[in-house]
N, C-alpha and C positions, 0 to 999 in steps of 0.2 A: 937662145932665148927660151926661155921656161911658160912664157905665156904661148897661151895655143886658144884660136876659133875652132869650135865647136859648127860652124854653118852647117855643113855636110851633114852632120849626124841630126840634128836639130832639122833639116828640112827633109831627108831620108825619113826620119823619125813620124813626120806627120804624112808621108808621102807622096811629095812633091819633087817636079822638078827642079835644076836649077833656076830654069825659062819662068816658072811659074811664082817662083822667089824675087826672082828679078820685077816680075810685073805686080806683083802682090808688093812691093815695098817700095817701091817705085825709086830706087836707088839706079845709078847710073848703069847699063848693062854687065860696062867693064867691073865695078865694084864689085856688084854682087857676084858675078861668075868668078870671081879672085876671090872672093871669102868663101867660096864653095870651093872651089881648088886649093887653096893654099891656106894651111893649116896655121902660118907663122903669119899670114898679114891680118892682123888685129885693127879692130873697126874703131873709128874715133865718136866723138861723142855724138856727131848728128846722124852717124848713120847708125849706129846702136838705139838711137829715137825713131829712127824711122825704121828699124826691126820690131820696135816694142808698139810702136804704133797701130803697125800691120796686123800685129801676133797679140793680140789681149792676151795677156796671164804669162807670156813671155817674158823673162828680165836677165839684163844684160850678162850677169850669172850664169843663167842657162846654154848662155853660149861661146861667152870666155873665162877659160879656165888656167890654174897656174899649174904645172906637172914640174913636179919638184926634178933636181938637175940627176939624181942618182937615178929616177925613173925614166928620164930620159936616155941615159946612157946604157941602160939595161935595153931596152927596145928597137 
């Protein structure tokens, strides 16, 4: 799959924990720790609202991205 969550870099990025992601978005513990771990499980639409919610100026862009399949294969 070509789509990738960005979580990781996006919460690293403001300097936070995962813990602190989890409680600032108020998403289930399990989600948020699985979009911060795992790059391939892409958020559905209420919890991409409850990221944006959290995060003013945040949009669901900033944290799912396509990587084309040749860039994949190269990495």
């Amino acid at each position: 799959m070509a789509v990738r969550n960005r979580i990781k870099h996006l919460v690293d990025g403001m300097e936070k924990t995962r813990y602190q992601f989890w409680k600032e978005t108020n998403l289930s513990q399990n989600t948020a720790y699985r979009l911060y771990d795992e790059p391939d499980y892409i958020p559905g639409p209420t919890v991409m609202d409850k990221i944006c919610k959290a995060y003013p100026g945040i949009q669901p862009g900033d944290f799912v991205v396509y990587i084309p399949d040749q860039e994949l294969e190269s990495a």
